[in-house]
C-alpha positions as a Markdown table, in Angstrom:
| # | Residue | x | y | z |
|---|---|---|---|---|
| 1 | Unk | 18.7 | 9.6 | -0.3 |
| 2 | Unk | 16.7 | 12.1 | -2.0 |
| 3 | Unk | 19.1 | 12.9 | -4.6 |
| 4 | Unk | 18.7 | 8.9 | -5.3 |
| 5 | Unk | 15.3 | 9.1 | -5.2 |
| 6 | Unk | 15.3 | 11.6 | -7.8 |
| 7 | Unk | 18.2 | 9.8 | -9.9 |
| 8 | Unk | 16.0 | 6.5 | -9.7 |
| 9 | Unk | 12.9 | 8.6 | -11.5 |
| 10 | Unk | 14.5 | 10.3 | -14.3 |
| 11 | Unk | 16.5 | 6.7 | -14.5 |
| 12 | Unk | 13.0 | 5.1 | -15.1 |
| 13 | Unk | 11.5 | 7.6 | -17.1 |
| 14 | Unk | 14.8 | 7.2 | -19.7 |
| 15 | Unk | 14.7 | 4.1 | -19.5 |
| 16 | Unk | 11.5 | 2.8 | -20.2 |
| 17 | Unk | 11.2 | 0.7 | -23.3 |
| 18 | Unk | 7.8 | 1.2 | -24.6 |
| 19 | Unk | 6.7 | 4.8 | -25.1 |
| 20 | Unk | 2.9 | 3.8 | -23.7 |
| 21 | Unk | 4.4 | 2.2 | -20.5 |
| 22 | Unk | 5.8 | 5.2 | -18.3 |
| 23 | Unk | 6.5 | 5.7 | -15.1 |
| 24 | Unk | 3.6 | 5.9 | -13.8 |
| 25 | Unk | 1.5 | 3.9 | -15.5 |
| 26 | Unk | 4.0 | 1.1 | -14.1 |
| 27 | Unk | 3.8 | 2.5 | -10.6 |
| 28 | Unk | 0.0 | 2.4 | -10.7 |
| 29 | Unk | 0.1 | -1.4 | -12.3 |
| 30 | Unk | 2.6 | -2.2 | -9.0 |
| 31 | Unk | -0.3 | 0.0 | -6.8 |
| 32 | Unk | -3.0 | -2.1 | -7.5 |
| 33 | Unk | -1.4 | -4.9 | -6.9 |
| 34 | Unk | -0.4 | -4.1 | -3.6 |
| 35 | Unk | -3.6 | -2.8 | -2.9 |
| 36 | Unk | -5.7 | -6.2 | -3.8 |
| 37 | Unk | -3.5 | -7.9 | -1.8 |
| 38 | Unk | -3.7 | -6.2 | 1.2 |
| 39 | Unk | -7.6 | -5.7 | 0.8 |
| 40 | Unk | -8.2 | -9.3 | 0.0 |
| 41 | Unk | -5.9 | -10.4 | 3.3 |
| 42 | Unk | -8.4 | -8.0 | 5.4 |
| 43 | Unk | -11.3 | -9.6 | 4.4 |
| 44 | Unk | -9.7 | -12.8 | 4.6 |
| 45 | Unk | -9.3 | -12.9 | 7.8 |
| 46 | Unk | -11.7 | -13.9 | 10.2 |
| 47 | Unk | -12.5 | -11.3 | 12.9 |
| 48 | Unk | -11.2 | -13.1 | 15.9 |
| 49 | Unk | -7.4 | -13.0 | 14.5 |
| 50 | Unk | -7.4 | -9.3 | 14.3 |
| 51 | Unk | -5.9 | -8.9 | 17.6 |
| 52 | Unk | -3.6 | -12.2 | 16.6 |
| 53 | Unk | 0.3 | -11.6 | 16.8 |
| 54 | Unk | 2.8 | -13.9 | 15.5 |
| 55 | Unk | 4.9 | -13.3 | 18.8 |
| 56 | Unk | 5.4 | -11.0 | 21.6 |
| 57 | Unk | 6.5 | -7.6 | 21.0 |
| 58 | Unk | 5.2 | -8.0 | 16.9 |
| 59 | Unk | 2.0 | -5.6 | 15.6 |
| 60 | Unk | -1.0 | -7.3 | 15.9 |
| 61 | Unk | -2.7 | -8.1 | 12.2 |
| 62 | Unk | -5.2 | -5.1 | 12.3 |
| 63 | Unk | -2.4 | -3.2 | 13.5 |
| 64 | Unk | -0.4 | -3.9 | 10.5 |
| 65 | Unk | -3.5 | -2.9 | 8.6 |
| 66 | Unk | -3.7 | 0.8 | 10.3 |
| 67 | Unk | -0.3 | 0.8 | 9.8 |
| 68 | Unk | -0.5 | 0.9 | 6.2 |
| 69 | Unk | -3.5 | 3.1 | 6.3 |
| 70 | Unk | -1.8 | 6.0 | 8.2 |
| 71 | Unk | 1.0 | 5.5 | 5.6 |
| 72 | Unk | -1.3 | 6.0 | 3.3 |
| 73 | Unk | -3.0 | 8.6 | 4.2 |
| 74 | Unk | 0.2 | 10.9 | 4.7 |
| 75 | Unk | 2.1 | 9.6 | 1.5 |
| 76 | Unk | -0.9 | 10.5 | -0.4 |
| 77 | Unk | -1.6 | 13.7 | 0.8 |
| 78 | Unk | 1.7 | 14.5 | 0.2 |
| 79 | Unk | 1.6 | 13.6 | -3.2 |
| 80 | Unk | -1.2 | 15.8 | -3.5 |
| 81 | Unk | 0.1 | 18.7 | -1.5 |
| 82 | Unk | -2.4 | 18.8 | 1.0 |
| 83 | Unk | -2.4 | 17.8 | 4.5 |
| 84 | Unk | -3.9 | 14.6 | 5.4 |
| 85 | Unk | -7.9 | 13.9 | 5.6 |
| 86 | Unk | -9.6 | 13.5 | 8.6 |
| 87 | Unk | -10.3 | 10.2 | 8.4 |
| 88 | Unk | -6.1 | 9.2 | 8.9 |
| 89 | Unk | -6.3 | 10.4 | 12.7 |
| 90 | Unk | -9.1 | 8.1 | 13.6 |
| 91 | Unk | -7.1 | 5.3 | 12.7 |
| 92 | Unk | -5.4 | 4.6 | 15.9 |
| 93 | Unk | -8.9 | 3.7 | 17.7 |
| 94 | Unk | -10.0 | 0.8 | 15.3 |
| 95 | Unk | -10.3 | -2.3 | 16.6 |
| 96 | Unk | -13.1 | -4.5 | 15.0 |
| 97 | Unk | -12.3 | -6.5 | 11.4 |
| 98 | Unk | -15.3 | -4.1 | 9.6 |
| 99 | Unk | -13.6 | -0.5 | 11.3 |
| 100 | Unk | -10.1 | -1.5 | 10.4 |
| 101 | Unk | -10.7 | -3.2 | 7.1 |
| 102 | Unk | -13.2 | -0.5 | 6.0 |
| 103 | Unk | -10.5 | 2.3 | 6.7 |
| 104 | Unk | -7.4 | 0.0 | 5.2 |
| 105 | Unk | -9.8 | 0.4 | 1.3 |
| 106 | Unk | -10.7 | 4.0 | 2.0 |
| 107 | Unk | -7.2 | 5.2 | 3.1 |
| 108 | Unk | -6.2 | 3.3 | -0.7 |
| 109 | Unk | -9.5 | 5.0 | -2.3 |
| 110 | Unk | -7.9 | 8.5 | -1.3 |
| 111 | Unk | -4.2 | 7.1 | -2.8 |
| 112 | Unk | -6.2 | 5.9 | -6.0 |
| 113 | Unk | -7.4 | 9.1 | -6.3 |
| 114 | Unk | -4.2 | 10.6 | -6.3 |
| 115 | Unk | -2.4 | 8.3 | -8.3 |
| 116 | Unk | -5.1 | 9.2 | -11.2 |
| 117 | Unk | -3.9 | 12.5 | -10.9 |
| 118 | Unk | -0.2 | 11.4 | -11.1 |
| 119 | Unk | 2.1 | 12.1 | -14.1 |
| 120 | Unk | 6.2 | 11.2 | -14.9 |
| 121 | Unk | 7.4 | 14.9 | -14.5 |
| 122 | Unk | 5.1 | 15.4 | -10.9 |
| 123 | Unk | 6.4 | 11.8 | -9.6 |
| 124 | Unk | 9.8 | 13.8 | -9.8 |
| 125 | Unk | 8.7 | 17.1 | -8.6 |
| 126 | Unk | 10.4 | 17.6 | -5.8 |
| 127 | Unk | 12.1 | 15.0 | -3.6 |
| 128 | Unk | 9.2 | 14.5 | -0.6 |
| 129 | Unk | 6.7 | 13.7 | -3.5 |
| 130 | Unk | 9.1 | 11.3 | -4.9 |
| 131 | Unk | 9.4 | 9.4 | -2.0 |
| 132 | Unk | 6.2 | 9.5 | -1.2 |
| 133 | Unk | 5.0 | 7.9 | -4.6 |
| 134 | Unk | 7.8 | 5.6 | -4.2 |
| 135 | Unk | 6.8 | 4.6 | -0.4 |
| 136 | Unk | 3.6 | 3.4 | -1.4 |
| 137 | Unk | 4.1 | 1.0 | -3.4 |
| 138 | Unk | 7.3 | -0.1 | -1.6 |
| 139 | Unk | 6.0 | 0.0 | 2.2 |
| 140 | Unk | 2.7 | -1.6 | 1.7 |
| 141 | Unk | 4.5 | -4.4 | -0.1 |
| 142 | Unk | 6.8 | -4.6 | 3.5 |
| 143 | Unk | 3.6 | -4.5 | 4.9 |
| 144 | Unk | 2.1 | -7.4 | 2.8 |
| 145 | Unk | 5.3 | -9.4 | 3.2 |
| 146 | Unk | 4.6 | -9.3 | 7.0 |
| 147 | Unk | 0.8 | -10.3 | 7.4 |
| 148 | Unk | 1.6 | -13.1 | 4.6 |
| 149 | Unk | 3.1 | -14.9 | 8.2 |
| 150 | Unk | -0.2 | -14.0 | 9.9 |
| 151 | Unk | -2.4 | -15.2 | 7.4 |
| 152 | Unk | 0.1 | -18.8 | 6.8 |
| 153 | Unk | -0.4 | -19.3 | 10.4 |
| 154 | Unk | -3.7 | -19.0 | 10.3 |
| 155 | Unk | -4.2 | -21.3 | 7.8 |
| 156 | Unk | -5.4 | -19.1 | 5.2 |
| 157 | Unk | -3.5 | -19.3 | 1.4 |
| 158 | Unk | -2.3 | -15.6 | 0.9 |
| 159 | Unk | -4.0 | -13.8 | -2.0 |
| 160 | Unk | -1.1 | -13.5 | -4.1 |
| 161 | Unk | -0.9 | -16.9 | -3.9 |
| 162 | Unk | -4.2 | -18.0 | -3.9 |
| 163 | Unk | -4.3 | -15.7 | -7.4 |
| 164 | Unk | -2.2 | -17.0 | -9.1 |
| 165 | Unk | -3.3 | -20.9 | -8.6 |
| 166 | Unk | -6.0 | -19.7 | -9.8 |
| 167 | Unk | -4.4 | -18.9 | -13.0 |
| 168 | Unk | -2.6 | -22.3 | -13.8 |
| 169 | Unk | -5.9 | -24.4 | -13.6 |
């Protein structure tokens, strides 16, 4: 898998058609994507659905939200060769829509910050900061994918989707 992971980088990195758009500056363009959506859905919905669950057994939407944030926070400070702020074992705790959402934008201010610092030869480093790079973008779209259902439910338009009508008027 790592091997892969590695194979997949220096893939991109040879492959990539025009010399200004690199590796990471298409990582980052996929980032904060990812990240607006996930921000927007947290502020989207109301505080009362926070504790909401599709079914039995599934995370509850704020705990989809931590979820990502803990991911976040780990990924990131592996990426930046550091162990994990303080904030990232807090996380657990949160409960209300301003706690959880609040921590959901700092845990992707502290992954902004060390995407900044990102370039194509450290995004293949070594195979832990190549996955984590990777698993950001690629988890917290999972994670989207999921809490698209809560929102739906709810009868809130996703913001991906909501965006991009937008566009066409």
């Amino acid at each position: 898998m790592k091997t892969a992971i590695r194979l997949f980088f220096a893939a991109a990195i040879l492959a990539s058609a025009a010399p200004a758009q690199n590796l990471t500056a298409s990582t980052l363009r996929y980032f904060t994507s990812v990240r607006r959506s996930l921000e927007a859905s947290a502020d989207a919905m109301p505080a009362e659905k926070y504790s909401y669950r599709l079914t039995e057994g599934q995370m509850t939407f704020a705990e989809w939200l931590i979820h990502s944030a803990q991911r976040n926070y780990a990924d990131c400070a592996t990426i930046q060769g550091e162990a994990a702020p303080d904030a990232a074992k807090q996380l657990a705790s949160l409960k209300s829509k301003d706690e959880v959402s609040k921590a959901l934008k700092d845990s992707f201010s502290y992954c902004a910050a060390a995407m900044e610092k990102m370039d194509d030869a450290k995004a293949i480093a070594t195979p832990q900061v190549s996955y984590a790079y990777l698993h950001i973008v690629v988890h917290n779209n999972e994670i989207y994918g999921n809490i698209v259902g809560y929102l739906r439910s709810s009868g809130i338009v996703p913001p991906s989707t909501a965006g991009r009508g937008a566009q066409k008027k």
